[in-house]
C-alpha positions as CSV (number, residue, x, y, z in Angstrom):
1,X,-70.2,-57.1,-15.1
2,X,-70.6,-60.5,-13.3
3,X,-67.3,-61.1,-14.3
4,X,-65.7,-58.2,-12.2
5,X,-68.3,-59.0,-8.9
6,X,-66.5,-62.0,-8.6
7,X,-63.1,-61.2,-9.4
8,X,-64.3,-59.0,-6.7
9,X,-65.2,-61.4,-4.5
10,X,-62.5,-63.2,-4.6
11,X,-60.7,-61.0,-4.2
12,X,-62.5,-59.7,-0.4
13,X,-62.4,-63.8,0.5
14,X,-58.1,-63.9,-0.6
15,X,-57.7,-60.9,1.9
16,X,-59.7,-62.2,4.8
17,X,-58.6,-65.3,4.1
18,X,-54.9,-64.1,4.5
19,X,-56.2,-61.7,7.8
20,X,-57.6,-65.4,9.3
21,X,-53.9,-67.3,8.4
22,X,-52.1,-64.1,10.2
23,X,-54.0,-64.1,13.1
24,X,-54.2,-67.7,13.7
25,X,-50.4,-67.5,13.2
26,X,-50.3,-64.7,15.6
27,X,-51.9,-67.1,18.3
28,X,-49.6,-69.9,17.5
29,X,-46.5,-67.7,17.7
30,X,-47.4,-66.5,21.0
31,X,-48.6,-70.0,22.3
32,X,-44.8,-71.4,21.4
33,X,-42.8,-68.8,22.6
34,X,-44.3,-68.9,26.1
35,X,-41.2,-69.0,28.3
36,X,-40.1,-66.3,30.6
37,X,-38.6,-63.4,29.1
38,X,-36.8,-59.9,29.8
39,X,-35.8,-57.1,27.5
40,X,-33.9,-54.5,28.4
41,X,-35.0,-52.5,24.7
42,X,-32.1,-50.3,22.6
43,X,-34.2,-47.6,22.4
44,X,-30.7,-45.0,22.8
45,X,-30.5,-42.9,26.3
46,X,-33.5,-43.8,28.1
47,X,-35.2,-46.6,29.6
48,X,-37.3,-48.9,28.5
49,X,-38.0,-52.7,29.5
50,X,-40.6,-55.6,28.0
51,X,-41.0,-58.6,30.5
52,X,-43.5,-61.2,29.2
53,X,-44.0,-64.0,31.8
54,X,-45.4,-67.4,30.9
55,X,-48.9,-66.8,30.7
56,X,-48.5,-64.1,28.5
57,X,-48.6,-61.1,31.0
58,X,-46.8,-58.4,29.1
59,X,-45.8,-55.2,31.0
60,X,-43.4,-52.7,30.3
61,X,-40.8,-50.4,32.6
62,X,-40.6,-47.0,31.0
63,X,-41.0,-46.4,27.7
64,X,-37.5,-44.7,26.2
65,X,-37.7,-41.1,24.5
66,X,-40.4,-40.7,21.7
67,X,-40.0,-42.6,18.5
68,X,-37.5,-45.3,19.6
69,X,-40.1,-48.3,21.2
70,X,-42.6,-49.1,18.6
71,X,-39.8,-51.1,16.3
72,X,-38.4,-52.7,19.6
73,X,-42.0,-53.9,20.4
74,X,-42.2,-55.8,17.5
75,X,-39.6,-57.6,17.4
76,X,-40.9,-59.0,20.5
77,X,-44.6,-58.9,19.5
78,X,-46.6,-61.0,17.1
79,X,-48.2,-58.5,14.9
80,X,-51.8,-58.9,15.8
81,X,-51.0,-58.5,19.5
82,X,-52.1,-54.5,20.2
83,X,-52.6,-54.9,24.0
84,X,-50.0,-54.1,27.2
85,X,-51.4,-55.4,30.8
86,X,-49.0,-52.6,32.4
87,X,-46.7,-50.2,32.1
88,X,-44.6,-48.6,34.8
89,X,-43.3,-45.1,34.6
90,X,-40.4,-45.0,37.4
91,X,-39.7,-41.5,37.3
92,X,-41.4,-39.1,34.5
93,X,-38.4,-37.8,32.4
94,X,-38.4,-38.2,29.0
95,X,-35.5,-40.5,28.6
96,X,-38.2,-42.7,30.4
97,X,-41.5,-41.6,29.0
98,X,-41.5,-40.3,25.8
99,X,-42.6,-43.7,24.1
100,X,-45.2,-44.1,26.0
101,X,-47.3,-41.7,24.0
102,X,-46.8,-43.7,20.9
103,X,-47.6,-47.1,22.9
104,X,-50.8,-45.5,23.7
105,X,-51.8,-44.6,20.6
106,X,-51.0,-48.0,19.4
107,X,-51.9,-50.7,22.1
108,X,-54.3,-51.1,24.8
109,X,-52.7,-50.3,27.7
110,X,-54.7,-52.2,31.4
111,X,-52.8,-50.1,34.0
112,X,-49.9,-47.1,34.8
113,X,-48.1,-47.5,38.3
114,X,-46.2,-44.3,39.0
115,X,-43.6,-43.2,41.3
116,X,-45.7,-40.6,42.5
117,X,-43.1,-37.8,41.2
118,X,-43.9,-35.1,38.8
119,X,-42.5,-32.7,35.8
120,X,-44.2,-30.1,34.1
121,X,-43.0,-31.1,31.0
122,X,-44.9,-31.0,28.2
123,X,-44.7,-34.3,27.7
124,X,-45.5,-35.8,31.4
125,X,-48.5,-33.4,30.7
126,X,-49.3,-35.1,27.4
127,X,-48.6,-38.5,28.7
128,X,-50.9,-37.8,31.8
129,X,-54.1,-36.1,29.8
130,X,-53.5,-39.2,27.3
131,X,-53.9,-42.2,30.1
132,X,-56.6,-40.2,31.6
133,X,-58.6,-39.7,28.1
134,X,-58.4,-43.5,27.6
135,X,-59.8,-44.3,31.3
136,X,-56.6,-46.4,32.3
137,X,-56.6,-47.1,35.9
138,X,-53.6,-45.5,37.8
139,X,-51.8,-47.2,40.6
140,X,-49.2,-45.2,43.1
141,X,-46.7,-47.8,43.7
142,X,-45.6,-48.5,47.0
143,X,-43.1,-50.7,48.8
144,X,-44.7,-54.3,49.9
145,X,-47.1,-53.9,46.9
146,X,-47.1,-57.7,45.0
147,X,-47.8,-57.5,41.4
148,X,-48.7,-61.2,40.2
149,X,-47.4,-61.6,36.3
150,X,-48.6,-65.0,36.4
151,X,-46.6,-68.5,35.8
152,X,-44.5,-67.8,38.9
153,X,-43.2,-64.4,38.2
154,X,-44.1,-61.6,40.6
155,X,-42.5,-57.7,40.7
156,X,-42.3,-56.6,44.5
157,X,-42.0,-52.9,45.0
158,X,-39.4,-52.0,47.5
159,X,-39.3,-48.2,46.9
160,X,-40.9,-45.9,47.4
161,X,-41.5,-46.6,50.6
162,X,-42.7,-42.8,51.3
163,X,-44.7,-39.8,49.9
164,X,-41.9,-38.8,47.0
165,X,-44.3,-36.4,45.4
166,X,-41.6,-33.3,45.9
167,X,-38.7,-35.0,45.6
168,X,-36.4,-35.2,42.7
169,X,-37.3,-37.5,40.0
170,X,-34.5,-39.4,40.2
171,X,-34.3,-39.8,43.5
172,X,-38.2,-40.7,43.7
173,X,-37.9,-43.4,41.3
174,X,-39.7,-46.9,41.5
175,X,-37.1,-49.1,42.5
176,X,-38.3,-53.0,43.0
177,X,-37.6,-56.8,42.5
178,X,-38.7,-59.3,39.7
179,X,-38.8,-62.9,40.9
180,X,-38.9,-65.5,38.5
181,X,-38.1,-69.6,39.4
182,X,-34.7,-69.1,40.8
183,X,-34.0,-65.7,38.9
184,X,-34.3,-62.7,40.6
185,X,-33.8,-58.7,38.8
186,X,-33.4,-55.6,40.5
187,X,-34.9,-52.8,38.5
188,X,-33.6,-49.7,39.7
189,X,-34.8,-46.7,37.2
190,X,-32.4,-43.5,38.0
191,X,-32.5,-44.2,41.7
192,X,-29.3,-42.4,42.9
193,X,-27.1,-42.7,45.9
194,X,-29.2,-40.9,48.4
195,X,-31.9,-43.7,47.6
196,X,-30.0,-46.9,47.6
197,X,-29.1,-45.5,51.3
198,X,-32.6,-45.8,52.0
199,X,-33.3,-49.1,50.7
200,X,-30.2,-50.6,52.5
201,X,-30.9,-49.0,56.0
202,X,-34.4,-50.1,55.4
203,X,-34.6,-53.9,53.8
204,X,-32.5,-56.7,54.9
205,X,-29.3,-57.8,52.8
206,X,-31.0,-61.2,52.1
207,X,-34.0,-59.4,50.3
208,X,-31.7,-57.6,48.4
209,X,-29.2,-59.8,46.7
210,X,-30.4,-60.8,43.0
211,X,-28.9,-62.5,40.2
212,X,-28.9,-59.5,37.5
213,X,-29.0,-55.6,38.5
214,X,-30.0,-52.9,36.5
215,X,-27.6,-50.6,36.8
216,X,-29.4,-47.3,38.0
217,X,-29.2,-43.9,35.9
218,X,-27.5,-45.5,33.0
219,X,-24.1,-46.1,35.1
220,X,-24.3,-42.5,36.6
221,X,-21.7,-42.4,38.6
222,X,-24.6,-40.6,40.9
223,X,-25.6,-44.6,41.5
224,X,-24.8,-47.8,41.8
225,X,-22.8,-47.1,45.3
226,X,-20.2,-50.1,46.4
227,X,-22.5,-51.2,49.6
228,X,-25.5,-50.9,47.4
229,X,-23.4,-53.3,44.8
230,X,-22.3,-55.7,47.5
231,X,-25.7,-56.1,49.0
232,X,-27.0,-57.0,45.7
233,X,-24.4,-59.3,44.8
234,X,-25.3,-60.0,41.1
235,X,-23.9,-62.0,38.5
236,X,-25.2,-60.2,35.9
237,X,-25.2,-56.4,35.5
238,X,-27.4,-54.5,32.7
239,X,-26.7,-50.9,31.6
240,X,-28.8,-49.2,29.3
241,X,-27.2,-46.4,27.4
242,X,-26.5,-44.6,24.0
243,X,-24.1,-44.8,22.1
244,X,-21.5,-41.7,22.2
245,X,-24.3,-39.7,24.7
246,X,-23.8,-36.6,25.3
247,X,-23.5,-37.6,29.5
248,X,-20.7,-39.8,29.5
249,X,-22.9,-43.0,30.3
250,X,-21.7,-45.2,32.0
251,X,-19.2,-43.6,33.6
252,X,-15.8,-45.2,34.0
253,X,-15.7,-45.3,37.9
254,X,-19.2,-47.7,37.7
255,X,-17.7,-50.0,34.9
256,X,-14.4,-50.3,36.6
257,X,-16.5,-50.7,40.1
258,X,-18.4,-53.8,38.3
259,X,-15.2,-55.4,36.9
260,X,-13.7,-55.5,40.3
261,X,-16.4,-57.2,41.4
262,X,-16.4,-59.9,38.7
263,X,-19.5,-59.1,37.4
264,X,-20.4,-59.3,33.8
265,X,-21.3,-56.5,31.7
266,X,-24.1,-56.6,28.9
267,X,-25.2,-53.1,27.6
268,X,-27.4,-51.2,24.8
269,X,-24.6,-49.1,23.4
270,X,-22.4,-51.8,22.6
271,X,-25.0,-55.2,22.0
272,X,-28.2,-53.5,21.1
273,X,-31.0,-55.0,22.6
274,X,-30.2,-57.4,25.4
275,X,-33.1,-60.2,26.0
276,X,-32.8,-62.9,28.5
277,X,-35.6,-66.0,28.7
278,X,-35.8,-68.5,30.7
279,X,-38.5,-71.3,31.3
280,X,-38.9,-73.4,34.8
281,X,-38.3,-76.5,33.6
282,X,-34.5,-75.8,32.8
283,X,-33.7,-73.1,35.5
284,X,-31.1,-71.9,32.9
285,X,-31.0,-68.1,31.3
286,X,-30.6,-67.3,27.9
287,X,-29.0,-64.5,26.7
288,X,-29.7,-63.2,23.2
Protein backbone atom coordinates (compact mmCIF):
# COMPACT_ATOMS: atom_id res chain seq x y z
CA UNK A 1 0.00 0.00 0.00
CA UNK A 2 2.82 2.63 0.72
CA UNK A 3 4.35 1.24 -2.12
CA UNK A 4 1.53 2.37 -4.62
CA UNK A 5 1.11 6.13 -2.64
CA UNK A 6 4.37 6.86 -3.82
CA UNK A 7 4.53 5.37 -7.11
CA UNK A 8 1.61 7.61 -7.01
CA UNK A 9 3.26 10.44 -6.11
CA UNK A 10 5.69 10.32 -8.34
CA UNK A 11 3.90 9.86 -10.50
CA UNK A 12 1.58 13.54 -9.84
CA UNK A 13 5.30 15.31 -9.32
CA UNK A 14 6.62 13.63 -13.15
CA UNK A 15 3.34 15.31 -14.68
CA UNK A 16 3.68 18.66 -13.11
CA UNK A 17 6.96 18.57 -13.42
CA UNK A 18 6.59 18.03 -17.28
CA UNK A 19 3.38 20.90 -17.14
CA UNK A 20 6.31 23.35 -15.38
CA UNK A 21 9.14 22.42 -18.38
CA UNK A 22 6.22 23.13 -21.16
CA UNK A 23 5.22 26.20 -19.84
CA UNK A 24 8.50 27.60 -19.06
CA UNK A 25 9.32 26.46 -22.72
CA UNK A 26 6.22 28.09 -23.84
CA UNK A 27 7.58 31.48 -22.35
CA UNK A 28 10.94 31.04 -23.86
CA UNK A 29 9.54 30.23 -27.34
CA UNK A 30 7.62 33.28 -27.36
CA UNK A 31 10.38 35.48 -25.75
CA UNK A 32 12.81 34.37 -28.95
CA UNK A 33 10.56 34.65 -31.65
CA UNK A 34 9.69 38.26 -30.90
CA UNK A 35 10.04 39.84 -34.27
CA UNK A 36 7.28 41.32 -36.33
CA UNK A 37 5.14 38.95 -38.00
CA UNK A 38 2.14 38.61 -40.60
CA UNK A 39 0.15 35.60 -41.62
CA UNK A 40 -2.10 35.54 -44.13
CA UNK A 41 -3.57 31.67 -42.75
CA UNK A 42 -4.61 28.71 -45.50
CA UNK A 43 -7.60 28.29 -44.01
CA UNK A 44 -9.29 27.47 -47.96
CA UNK A 45 -11.98 30.35 -49.30
CA UNK A 46 -12.16 32.72 -46.54
CA UNK A 47 -10.10 35.13 -44.73
CA UNK A 48 -8.21 34.96 -41.99
CA UNK A 49 -4.91 36.84 -40.77
CA UNK A 50 -2.53 36.47 -37.47
CA UNK A 51 -0.23 39.64 -36.93
CA UNK A 52 1.96 39.37 -33.81
CA UNK A 53 3.99 42.60 -33.25
CA UNK A 54 7.09 42.66 -31.09
CA UNK A 55 5.69 42.88 -27.80
CA UNK A 56 3.61 40.13 -28.27
CA UNK A 57 0.27 41.86 -29.24
CA UNK A 58 -1.51 39.16 -31.14
CA UNK A 59 -4.66 40.04 -33.15
CA UNK A 60 -6.41 38.43 -35.78
CA UNK A 61 -8.39 39.78 -39.23
CA UNK A 62 -11.28 37.36 -39.67
CA UNK A 63 -11.28 34.13 -38.80
CA UNK A 64 -11.90 31.80 -42.22
CA UNK A 65 -14.99 29.34 -42.29
CA UNK A 66 -15.50 27.02 -39.29
CA UNK A 67 -13.06 24.34 -38.61
CA UNK A 68 -10.12 25.59 -40.68
CA UNK A 69 -8.12 28.16 -37.90
CA UNK A 70 -7.49 26.28 -34.82
CA UNK A 71 -4.45 24.05 -36.72
CA UNK A 72 -3.18 27.37 -38.34
CA UNK A 73 -3.02 29.01 -34.89
CA UNK A 74 -0.76 26.63 -33.66
CA UNK A 75 1.63 26.54 -35.86
CA UNK A 76 2.04 30.10 -34.92
CA UNK A 77 1.25 29.67 -31.26
CA UNK A 78 3.26 28.13 -28.35
CA UNK A 79 0.95 25.70 -26.89
CA UNK A 80 0.27 27.22 -23.54
CA UNK A 81 -0.56 30.62 -25.17
CA UNK A 82 -4.82 30.54 -25.02
CA UNK A 83 -5.29 34.37 -25.21
CA UNK A 84 -6.02 36.83 -28.59
CA UNK A 85 -5.72 40.80 -27.63
CA UNK A 86 -8.16 41.36 -30.81
CA UNK A 87 -9.85 40.14 -33.43
CA UNK A 88 -11.41 42.03 -36.33
CA UNK A 89 -14.39 40.89 -38.23
CA UNK A 90 -14.37 43.08 -41.63
CA UNK A 91 -17.50 42.03 -42.95
CA UNK A 92 -19.68 39.09 -41.20
CA UNK A 93 -19.79 36.32 -43.95
CA UNK A 94 -18.83 33.11 -43.14
CA UNK A 95 -15.84 32.78 -45.38
CA UNK A 96 -14.72 35.44 -42.69
CA UNK A 97 -16.26 34.42 -39.45
CA UNK A 98 -16.91 31.01 -39.09
CA UNK A 99 -13.58 30.31 -36.99
CA UNK A 100 -14.20 32.69 -34.87
CA UNK A 101 -16.61 30.51 -32.86
CA UNK A 102 -13.96 27.88 -32.39
CA UNK A 103 -11.28 30.72 -31.36
CA UNK A 104 -13.78 31.62 -28.77
CA UNK A 105 -14.23 28.60 -27.30
CA UNK A 106 -10.64 28.08 -27.23
CA UNK A 107 -8.76 31.49 -26.32
CA UNK A 108 -9.41 34.56 -24.49
CA UNK A 109 -10.39 36.94 -26.76
CA UNK A 110 -9.71 41.15 -25.23
CA UNK A 111 -11.72 42.94 -28.01
CA UNK A 112 -14.03 42.54 -31.56
CA UNK A 113 -13.90 45.69 -33.90
CA UNK A 114 -16.71 45.37 -36.51
CA UNK A 115 -17.54 46.93 -39.65
CA UNK A 116 -20.75 47.82 -38.42
CA UNK A 117 -22.55 45.57 -41.21
CA UNK A 118 -24.90 42.78 -40.43
CA UNK A 119 -26.27 39.11 -41.70
CA UNK A 120 -28.87 37.13 -40.23
CA UNK A 121 -27.02 34.17 -40.51
CA UNK A 122 -27.07 31.79 -38.17
CA UNK A 123 -23.72 32.00 -37.57
CA UNK A 124 -23.17 35.99 -37.25
CA UNK A 125 -26.05 35.29 -34.78
CA UNK A 126 -24.03 32.59 -32.99
CA UNK A 127 -20.79 34.52 -33.25
CA UNK A 128 -22.64 37.77 -31.77
CA UNK A 129 -24.57 35.89 -28.62
CA UNK A 130 -21.10 34.10 -28.09
CA UNK A 131 -18.83 37.58 -27.76
CA UNK A 132 -21.63 39.00 -25.83
CA UNK A 133 -21.91 35.86 -23.25
CA UNK A 134 -18.16 36.18 -22.63
CA UNK A 135 -18.46 40.10 -21.89
CA UNK A 136 -15.82 41.02 -24.77
CA UNK A 137 -15.84 44.62 -25.38
CA UNK A 138 -16.98 45.70 -28.97
CA UNK A 139 -15.56 48.47 -30.90
CA UNK A 140 -17.25 50.02 -34.33
CA UNK A 141 -14.29 50.71 -36.30
CA UNK A 142 -13.97 53.88 -37.85
CA UNK A 143 -11.67 55.77 -40.27
CA UNK A 144 -8.75 57.85 -38.20
CA UNK A 145 -9.18 55.29 -35.35
CA UNK A 146 -5.20 54.25 -34.28
CA UNK A 147 -4.88 50.94 -32.86
CA UNK A 148 -1.37 50.68 -31.05
CA UNK A 149 0.07 46.89 -31.46
CA UNK A 150 3.01 47.89 -29.65
CA UNK A 151 6.95 47.84 -30.78
CA UNK A 152 6.16 50.33 -33.52
CA UNK A 153 3.32 48.65 -35.27
CA UNK A 154 0.04 50.46 -35.49
CA UNK A 155 -3.34 49.46 -37.74
CA UNK A 156 -5.06 52.84 -38.98
CA UNK A 157 -8.58 52.44 -40.03
CA UNK A 158 -9.28 54.17 -43.19
CA UNK A 159 -12.77 52.75 -43.99
CA UNK A 160 -15.49 52.92 -43.00
CA UNK A 161 -15.56 56.33 -42.90
CA UNK A 162 -19.54 56.31 -42.67
CA UNK A 163 -22.63 54.55 -41.03
CA UNK A 164 -22.42 51.11 -43.36
CA UNK A 165 -24.97 49.46 -41.17
CA UNK A 166 -27.35 48.75 -44.44
CA UNK A 167 -24.97 48.45 -46.85
CA UNK A 168 -23.78 45.27 -48.45
CA UNK A 169 -21.30 43.37 -46.54
CA UNK A 170 -18.77 43.55 -48.95
CA UNK A 171 -19.02 46.76 -49.67
CA UNK A 172 -19.12 47.80 -45.79
CA UNK A 173 -16.01 46.09 -45.14
CA UNK A 174 -13.13 47.34 -42.70
CA UNK A 175 -10.64 48.37 -44.98
CA UNK A 176 -7.28 49.98 -43.18
CA UNK A 177 -3.39 50.23 -42.99
CA UNK A 178 -0.69 48.24 -40.89
CA UNK A 179 2.42 50.22 -40.31
CA UNK A 180 5.39 48.53 -39.28
CA UNK A 181 9.35 50.23 -39.45
CA UNK A 182 9.37 50.89 -43.04
CA UNK A 183 6.68 48.23 -44.02
CA UNK A 184 3.40 49.15 -44.64
CA UNK A 185 0.01 46.45 -45.55
CA UNK A 186 -3.19 47.34 -46.91
CA UNK A 187 -5.87 45.04 -45.58
CA UNK A 188 -8.71 45.28 -47.65
CA UNK A 189 -11.38 42.42 -46.59
CA UNK A 190 -14.01 42.00 -49.72
CA UNK A 191 -14.04 45.78 -50.25
CA UNK A 192 -15.25 46.06 -53.90
CA UNK A 193 -14.97 48.62 -56.58
CA UNK A 194 -17.72 50.98 -55.36
CA UNK A 195 -15.46 51.25 -52.12
CA UNK A 196 -11.99 51.66 -53.27
CA UNK A 197 -13.83 54.76 -55.18
CA UNK A 198 -14.51 56.10 -51.90
CA UNK A 199 -11.22 55.71 -50.37
CA UNK A 200 -9.47 57.23 -53.39
CA UNK A 201 -11.77 60.32 -53.74
CA UNK A 202 -11.42 60.62 -49.98
CA UNK A 203 -7.52 59.92 -48.78
CA UNK A 204 -4.55 61.31 -50.47
CA UNK A 205 -2.35 59.00 -52.91
CA UNK A 206 0.62 59.35 -50.44
CA UNK A 207 -1.48 57.76 -47.57
CA UNK A 208 -2.39 55.14 -49.69
CA UNK A 209 0.66 53.61 -51.37
CA UNK A 210 2.05 50.48 -49.29
CA UNK A 211 4.51 47.94 -49.79
CA UNK A 212 2.18 44.65 -49.77
CA UNK A 213 -1.74 44.71 -50.72
CA UNK A 214 -4.24 42.35 -49.87
CA UNK A 215 -5.93 41.77 -52.64
CA UNK A 216 -9.66 42.40 -51.77
CA UNK A 217 -12.48 39.57 -52.26
CA UNK A 218 -10.01 36.90 -52.99
CA UNK A 219 -9.11 38.57 -56.54
CA UNK A 220 -12.80 39.23 -57.32
CA UNK A 221 -12.64 40.71 -60.31
CA UNK A 222 -15.52 42.97 -58.39
CA UNK A 223 -12.04 44.57 -56.70
CA UNK A 224 -8.85 45.48 -56.94
CA UNK A 225 -9.71 48.35 -59.69
CA UNK A 226 -6.40 49.71 -61.86
CA UNK A 227 -6.47 53.38 -60.00
CA UNK A 228 -7.06 51.70 -56.75
CA UNK A 229 -3.84 49.37 -57.77
CA UNK A 230 -1.73 52.35 -58.94
CA UNK A 231 -2.45 54.37 -55.85
CA UNK A 232 -1.26 51.65 -53.78
CA UNK A 233 1.71 50.88 -55.69
CA UNK A 234 2.77 47.67 -53.92
CA UNK A 235 5.51 45.36 -54.30
CA UNK A 236 4.00 42.70 -52.93
CA UNK A 237 0.41 41.44 -53.54
CA UNK A 238 -1.42 38.68 -51.23
CA UNK A 239 -4.38 36.66 -52.40
CA UNK A 240 -6.11 34.37 -50.21
CA UNK A 241 -8.05 31.64 -51.98
CA UNK A 242 -9.00 27.89 -52.29
CA UNK A 243 -7.86 25.74 -54.20
CA UNK A 244 -10.23 24.76 -57.32
CA UNK A 245 -13.24 27.17 -55.53
CA UNK A 246 -16.26 26.90 -56.68
CA UNK A 247 -15.95 31.19 -57.67
CA UNK A 248 -13.18 31.24 -59.93
CA UNK A 249 -10.83 33.03 -57.32
CA UNK A 250 -8.79 34.93 -58.37
CA UNK A 251 -10.04 35.74 -61.42
CA UNK A 252 -7.77 35.93 -64.47
CA UNK A 253 -8.32 39.69 -65.29
CA UNK A 254 -6.90 40.65 -61.54
CA UNK A 255 -3.76 38.17 -61.91
CA UNK A 256 -3.03 39.45 -65.30
CA UNK A 257 -3.78 43.23 -63.91
CA UNK A 258 -0.98 42.46 -61.16
CA UNK A 259 1.53 40.99 -63.65
CA UNK A 260 1.34 43.99 -65.73
CA UNK A 261 2.18 45.86 -63.05
CA UNK A 262 5.28 43.95 -61.99
CA UNK A 263 4.05 42.94 -58.86
CA UNK A 264 4.62 39.64 -57.22
CA UNK A 265 2.18 37.20 -56.57
CA UNK A 266 2.12 34.95 -53.26
CA UNK A 267 -1.24 33.08 -52.59
CA UNK A 268 -2.98 30.29 -50.30
CA UNK A 269 -4.12 28.02 -53.15
CA UNK A 270 -0.90 27.51 -54.47
CA UNK A 271 1.87 28.15 -51.28
CA UNK A 272 -0.35 27.37 -48.33
CA UNK A 273 0.17 29.63 -45.63
CA UNK A 274 2.10 32.69 -46.47
CA UNK A 275 4.01 34.36 -43.34
CA UNK A 276 6.21 37.39 -43.59
CA UNK A 277 8.50 38.66 -40.34
CA UNK A 278 10.45 41.24 -40.08
CA UNK A 279 12.38 42.84 -37.01
CA UNK A 280 13.57 46.75 -36.92
CA UNK A 281 16.89 46.23 -36.73
CA UNK A 282 17.31 44.73 -40.35
CA UNK A 283 14.43 46.53 -42.17
CA UNK A 284 14.37 43.35 -44.37
CA UNK A 285 11.02 40.93 -44.83
CA UNK A 286 11.02 37.42 -44.72
CA UNK A 287 8.96 35.38 -46.48
CA UNK A 288 8.15 31.84 -45.43
Amino acid sequence: MQNSSKKYSLFIFTVLLFIVVIYLFSIDWKNSHRKFTFAMLDVGQGDAIFIESPTGTQILIDGGPPKKILSELSRLMPPLDKSIDAIFITNPDQDHIGGFLDVLKNYKVGKVFESGTTSDSKTFQNLKTEIKNKNIQEVLAQKGMKVNLGGGAVINIIFPDRDVSTWPTNDGSIVAKLFYSNTTIMLTGDAGIKTEKLILKNNSKASLTSTILKVGHHGSRNSTSEDFLQAINPIYALISDGKNNKYGHPHQEITNLLSQLGIRVFRTDQQGSIIIKSDETSQKLSFF
